[in-house]
C-alpha positions in Angstrom: 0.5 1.6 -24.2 -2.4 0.7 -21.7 -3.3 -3.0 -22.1 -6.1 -3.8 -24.2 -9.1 -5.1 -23.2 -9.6 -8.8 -24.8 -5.6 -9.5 -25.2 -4.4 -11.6 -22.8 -0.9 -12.4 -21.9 0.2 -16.0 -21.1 0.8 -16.9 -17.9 4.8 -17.1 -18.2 7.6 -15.4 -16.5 8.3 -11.7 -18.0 11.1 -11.2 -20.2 13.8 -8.0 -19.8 11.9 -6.8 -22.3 8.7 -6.7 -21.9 9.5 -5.3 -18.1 11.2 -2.5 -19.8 7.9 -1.8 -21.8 6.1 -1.7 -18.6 8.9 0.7 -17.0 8.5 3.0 -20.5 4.5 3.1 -19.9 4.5 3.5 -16.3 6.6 6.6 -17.1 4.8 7.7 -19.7 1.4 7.6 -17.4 3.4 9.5 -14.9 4.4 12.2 -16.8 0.8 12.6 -18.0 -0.6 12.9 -14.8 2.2 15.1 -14.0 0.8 17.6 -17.0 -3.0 17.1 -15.1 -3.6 14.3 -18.0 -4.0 11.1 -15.3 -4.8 8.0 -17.0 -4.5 5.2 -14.2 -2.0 6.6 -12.0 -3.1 9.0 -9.5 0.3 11.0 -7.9 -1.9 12.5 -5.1 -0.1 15.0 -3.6 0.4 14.6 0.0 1.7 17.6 0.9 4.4 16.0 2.8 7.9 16.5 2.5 10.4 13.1 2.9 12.1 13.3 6.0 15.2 15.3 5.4 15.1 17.6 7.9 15.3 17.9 11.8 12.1 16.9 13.7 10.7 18.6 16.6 12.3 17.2 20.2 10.4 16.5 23.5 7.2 17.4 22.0 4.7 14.6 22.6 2.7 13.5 19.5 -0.5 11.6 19.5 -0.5 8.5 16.5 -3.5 7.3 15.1 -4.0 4.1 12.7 -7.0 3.8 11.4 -7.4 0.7 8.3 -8.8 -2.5 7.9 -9.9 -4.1 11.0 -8.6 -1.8 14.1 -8.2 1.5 15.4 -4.8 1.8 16.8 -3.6 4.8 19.0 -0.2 5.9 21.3 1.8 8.6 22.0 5.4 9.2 21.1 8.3 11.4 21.5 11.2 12.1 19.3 14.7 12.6 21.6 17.0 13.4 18.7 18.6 10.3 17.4 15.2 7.9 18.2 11.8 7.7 19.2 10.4 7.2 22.1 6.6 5.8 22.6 5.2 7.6 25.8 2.2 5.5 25.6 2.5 2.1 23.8 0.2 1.8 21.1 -3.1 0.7 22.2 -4.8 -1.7 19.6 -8.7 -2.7 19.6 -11.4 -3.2 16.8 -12.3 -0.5 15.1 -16.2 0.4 14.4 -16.6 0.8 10.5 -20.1 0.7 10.0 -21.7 4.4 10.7 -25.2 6.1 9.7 -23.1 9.1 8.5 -19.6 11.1 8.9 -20.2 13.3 11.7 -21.6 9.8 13.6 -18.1 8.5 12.3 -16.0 11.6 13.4 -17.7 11.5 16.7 -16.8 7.7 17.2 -13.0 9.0 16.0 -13.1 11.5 18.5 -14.4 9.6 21.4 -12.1 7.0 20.8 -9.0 9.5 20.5 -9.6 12.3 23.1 -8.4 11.0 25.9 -5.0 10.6 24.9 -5.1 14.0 23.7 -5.8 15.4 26.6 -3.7 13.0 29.0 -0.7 13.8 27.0 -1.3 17.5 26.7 -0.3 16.7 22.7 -1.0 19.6 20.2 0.5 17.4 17.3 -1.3 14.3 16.1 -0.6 12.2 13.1 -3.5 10.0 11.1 -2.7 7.2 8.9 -5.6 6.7 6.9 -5.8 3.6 4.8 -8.4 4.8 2.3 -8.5 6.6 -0.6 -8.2 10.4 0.4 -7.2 13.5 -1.5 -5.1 15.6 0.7 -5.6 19.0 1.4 -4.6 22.4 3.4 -6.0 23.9 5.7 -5.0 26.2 8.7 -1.8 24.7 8.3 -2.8 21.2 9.0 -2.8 18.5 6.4 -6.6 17.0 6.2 -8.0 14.7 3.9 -11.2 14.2 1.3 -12.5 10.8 1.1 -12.0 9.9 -2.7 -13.2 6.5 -2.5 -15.9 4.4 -0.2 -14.0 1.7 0.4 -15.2 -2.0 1.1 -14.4 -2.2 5.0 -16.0 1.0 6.0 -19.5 1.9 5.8 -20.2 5.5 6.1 -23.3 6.5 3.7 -22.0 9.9 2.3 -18.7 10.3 3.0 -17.2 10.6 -0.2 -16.6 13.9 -1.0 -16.2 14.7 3.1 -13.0 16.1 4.5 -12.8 14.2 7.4 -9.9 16.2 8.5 -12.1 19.4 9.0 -14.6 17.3 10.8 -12.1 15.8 13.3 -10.7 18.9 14.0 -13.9 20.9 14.8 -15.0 17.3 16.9 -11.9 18.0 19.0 -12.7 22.3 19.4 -15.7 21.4 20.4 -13.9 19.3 23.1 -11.7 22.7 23.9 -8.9 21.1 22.1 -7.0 23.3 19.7 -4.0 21.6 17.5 -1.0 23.4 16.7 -0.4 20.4 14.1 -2.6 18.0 12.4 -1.7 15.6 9.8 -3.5 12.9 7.8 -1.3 10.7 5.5 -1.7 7.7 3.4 0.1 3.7 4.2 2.2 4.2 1.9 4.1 7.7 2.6 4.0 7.0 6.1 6.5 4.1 5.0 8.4 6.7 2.8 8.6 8.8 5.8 9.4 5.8 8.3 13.3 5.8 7.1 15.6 9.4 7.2 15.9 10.6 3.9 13.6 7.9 1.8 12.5 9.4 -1.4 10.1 6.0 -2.0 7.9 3.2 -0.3 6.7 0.2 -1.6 3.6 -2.0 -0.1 2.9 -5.4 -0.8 0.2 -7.0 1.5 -3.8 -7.5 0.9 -3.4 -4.4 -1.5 -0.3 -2.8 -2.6 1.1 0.6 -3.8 3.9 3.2 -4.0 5.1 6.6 -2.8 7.7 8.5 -4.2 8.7 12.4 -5.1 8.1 13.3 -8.6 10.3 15.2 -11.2 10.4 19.4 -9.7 8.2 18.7 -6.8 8.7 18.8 -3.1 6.3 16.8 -1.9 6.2 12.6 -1.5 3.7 11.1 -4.0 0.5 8.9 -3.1 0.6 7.3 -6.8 -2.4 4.2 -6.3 -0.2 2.6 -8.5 -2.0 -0.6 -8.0 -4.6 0.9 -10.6 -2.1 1.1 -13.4 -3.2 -0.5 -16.2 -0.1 -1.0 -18.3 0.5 -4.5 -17.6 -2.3 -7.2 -19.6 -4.0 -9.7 -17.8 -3.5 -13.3 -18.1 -6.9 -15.3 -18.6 -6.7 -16.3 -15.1 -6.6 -12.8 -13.5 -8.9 -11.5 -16.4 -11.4 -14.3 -14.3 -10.7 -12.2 -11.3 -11.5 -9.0 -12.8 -14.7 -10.2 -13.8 -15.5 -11.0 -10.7 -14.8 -8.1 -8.4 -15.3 -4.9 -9.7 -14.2 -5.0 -13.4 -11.9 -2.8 -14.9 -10.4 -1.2 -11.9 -7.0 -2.5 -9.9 -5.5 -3.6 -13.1 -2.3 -4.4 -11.4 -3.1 -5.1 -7.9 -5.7 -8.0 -9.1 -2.9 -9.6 -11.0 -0.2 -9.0 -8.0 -1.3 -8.7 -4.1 -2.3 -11.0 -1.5 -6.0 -10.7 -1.7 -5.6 -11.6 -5.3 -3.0 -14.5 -5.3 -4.8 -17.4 -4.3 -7.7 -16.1 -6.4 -5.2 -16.4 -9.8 -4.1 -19.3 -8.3 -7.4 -21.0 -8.2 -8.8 -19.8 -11.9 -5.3 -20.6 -13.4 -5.7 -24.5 -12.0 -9.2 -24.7 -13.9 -7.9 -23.5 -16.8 -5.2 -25.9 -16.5 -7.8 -28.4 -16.5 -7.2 -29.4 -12.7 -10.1 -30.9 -10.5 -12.6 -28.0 -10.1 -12.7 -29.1 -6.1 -8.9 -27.8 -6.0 -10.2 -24.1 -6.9 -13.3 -24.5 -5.0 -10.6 -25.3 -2.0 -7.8 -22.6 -3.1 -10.8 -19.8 -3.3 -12.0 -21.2 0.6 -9.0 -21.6 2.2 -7.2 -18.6 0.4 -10.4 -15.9 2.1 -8.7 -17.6 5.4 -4.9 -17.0 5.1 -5.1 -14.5 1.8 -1.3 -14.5 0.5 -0.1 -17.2 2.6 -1.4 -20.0 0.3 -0.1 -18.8 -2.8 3.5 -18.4 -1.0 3.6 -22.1 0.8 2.6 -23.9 -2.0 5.5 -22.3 -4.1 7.4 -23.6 -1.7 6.2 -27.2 -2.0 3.8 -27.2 1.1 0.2 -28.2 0.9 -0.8 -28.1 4.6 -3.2 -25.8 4.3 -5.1 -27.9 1.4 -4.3 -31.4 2.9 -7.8 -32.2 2.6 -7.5 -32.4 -1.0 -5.4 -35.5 -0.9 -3.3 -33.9 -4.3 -1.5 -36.4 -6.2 2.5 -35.9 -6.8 1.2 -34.2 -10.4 -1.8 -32.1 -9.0 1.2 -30.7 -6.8 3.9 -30.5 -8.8 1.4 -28.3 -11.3 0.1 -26.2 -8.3 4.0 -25.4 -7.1 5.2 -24.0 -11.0 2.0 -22.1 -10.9 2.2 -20.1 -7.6 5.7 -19.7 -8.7 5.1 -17.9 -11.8 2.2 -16.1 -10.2 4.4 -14.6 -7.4 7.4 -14.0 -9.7 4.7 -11.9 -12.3 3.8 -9.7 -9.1 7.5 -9.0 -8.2 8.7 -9.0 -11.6 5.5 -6.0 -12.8 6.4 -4.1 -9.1 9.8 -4.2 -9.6 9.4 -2.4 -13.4 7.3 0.2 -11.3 9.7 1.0 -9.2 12.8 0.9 -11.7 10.3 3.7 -13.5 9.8 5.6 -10.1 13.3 5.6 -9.8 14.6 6.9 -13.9 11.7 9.6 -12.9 13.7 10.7 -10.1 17.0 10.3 -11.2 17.9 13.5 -10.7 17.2 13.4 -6.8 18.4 10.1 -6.8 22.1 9.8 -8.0 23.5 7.8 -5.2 25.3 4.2 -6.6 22.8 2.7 -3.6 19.0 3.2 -3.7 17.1 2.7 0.0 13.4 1.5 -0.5 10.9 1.1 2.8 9.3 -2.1 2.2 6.1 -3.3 4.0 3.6 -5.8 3.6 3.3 -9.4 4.1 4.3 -10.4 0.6 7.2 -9.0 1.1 8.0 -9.3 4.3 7.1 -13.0 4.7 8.5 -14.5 1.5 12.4 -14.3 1.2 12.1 -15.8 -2.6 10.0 -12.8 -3.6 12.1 -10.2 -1.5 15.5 -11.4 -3.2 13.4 -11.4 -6.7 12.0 -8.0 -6.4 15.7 -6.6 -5.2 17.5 -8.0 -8.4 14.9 -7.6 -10.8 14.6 -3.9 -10.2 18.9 -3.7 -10.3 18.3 -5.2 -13.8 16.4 -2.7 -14.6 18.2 0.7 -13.6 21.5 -0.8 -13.1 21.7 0.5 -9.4 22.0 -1.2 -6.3 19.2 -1.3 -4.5 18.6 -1.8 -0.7 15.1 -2.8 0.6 14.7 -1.9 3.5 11.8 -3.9 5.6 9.7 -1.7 7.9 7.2 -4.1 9.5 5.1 -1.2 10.8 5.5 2.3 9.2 3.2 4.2 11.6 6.5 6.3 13.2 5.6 7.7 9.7 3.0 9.5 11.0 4.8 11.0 14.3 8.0 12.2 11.3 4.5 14.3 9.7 3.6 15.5 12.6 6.6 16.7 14.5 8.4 18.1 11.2 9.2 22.0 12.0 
């Protein structure tokens, strides 16, 4: 059942069991959504197949990134057996604050036309990195805002398909798409490796794609909301303090929320208050990074502090258990993604896209999220790192 609000777990390693309780629950969620009874998991449909078919060849497609920080934009070609960029992605800081959509569109389109036209593309493929409902139209795949996230400020664009708006920005322009397609992160990773049926992402946020029992279509699930796994005191702290009651999961798990456990777990502990104070700094500079060097015994980053052997030795089982919690409560996710799917997936080996810094940049937590999750289906399991899943996007858009 859905973790209660006031019980707390202690901050401890989970056991076999109580992972297999989260499994049971995240399945139980799933299937409830799956009935149009959601609870905390979403399973948005992105009305994407995985990649198990032939893609289009020598037919130029236009890739747009647009998350966080920067815009990023190329061209690419697919010649059969691999992909070939036409014109290298093109990186610079994106504009995210806007007086309303169609100013925000425009900016999209100004930014993004050129390479239209220059490469004669009639394909293009969007990540978006922001909550977004999916949705058809004309037989392009565009996209309802869902959510107004933190890192872009657009007064009034929930509830806007962006998609549409893009599309008629570009007609307006005299350019007519034969293909449009926006898609989340995470099933641009799933679509990043030939014949993926999941994704996983572990970074500042995380989440996971996957099919879902009798569909077609690859799975947005923002399973980072699932609230089937109780907070400790220290990330119940961090609840409190950044919009509570939502993220369940992620705020216990990711890299934005790692040093922040970190910090509130050492007060708790009774540490000096000046070693949160510095965690909480220093971990809004490098995000994840702190929480995984000082599991691994190095306190560069918080020399200043001058820890005693103690003060460190406390720090290093502390990070450990927090980043073995966060693989251990992903790893149950997965293992229910995967009984869900069973039927789809029968192979003896399992293939999961991974992405994200967490995973990516921590070999501890990368061999502990591989063998807790073969505990837990009795499969073996390959992860597969993908350090940038955009060729996601061009798979979407050059799919026949």
């Amino acid at each position: 059942m859905p973790a209660k609000l006031g019980h707390f777990r202690p901050l401890r390693p989970f056991t076999h069991k109580e992972l297999l309780n989260i499994k049971a629950e995240f399945i139980r969620q799933s299937l409830a959504a799956g009935r149009g009874k959601p609870e905390s998991l979403a399973w948005y449909d992105s009305l994407i197949e995985p990649w198990n078919k032939n893609l289009l060849t020598q037919t130029p497609a236009v890739i747009i990134d647009l998350g966080g920080s920067y815009l990023r934009k190329g061209v690419i070609l697919w010649e059969g057996k691999k992909f070939r960029w036409l014109v290298p992605l093109q990186k610079e800081l994106a504009l995210n604050e806007h007086q309303n959509p169609l100013n925000f569109i425009n900016w999209l389109v100004k930014k993004t036309l050129p390479l239209v036209k220059q490469s004669r593309a009639s394909r293009i493929g969007l990540v978006f990195s922001y909550p977004h409902q999916p949705q058809k139209f004309n037989g392009h795949v565009t996209g309802v805002v869902t959510q107004l996230p933190k890192g872009l400020v657009v007064p009034g664009l929930k509830g806007v398909d962006i998609g549409r708006l893009y599309l008629k920005g570009l007609k307006n322009e005299g350019v007519l798409l034969e293909k449009f397609v926006i898609l989340n992160d995470t099933v641009a990773l799933a679509l990043s490796k030939y014949q993926a049926q999941l994704g996983l992402v572990i970074g500042t946020g995380a989440n996971i794609c996957s099919m879902q029992p009798k569909l077609k279509n690859l799975r947005n699930i923002e399973a980072g909301d699932f609230n089937g796994v109780a907070h400790t005191l220290a990330s119940a702290s961090v609840d409190l303090s950044d919009k509570p009651g939502v993220k369940t999961m992620e705020k216990q798990s990711t890299g934005r929320y790692q040093f922040r456990n970190l910090a509130f777990a050492a007060l708790l502990e009774g540490m000096r208050s000046v070693i949160g104070q510095e965690l909480m700094q220093k971990g809004l500079e490098v995000e994840s990074l702190i929480a995984t060097e000082i599991s691994q015994k190095k306190f560069e980053l918080i020399s200043e502090l001058k820890l005693s052997q103690t003060e460190k030795q406390r720090l290093t089982h502390l990070s450990r258990i927090i980043l073995k919690n966060s693989y251990q409560m992903w790893a149950a996710a997965l293992a229910a993604v995967i009984e869900l799917n069973k039927n789809q997936l029968k192979k003896t080996s399992i293939n999961i896209p991974v992405t994200g810094g967490v995973i990516l940049n921590d070999p501890a937590y990368f061999a502990g999220l591989k063998t807790t999750i073969e505990s837990l289906t009795e499969k073996k399991i390959q992860l597969i790192k993908v350090p940038d899943p955009i060729k996601g996007a061009a798979v979407a858009a050059l799919m026949e």
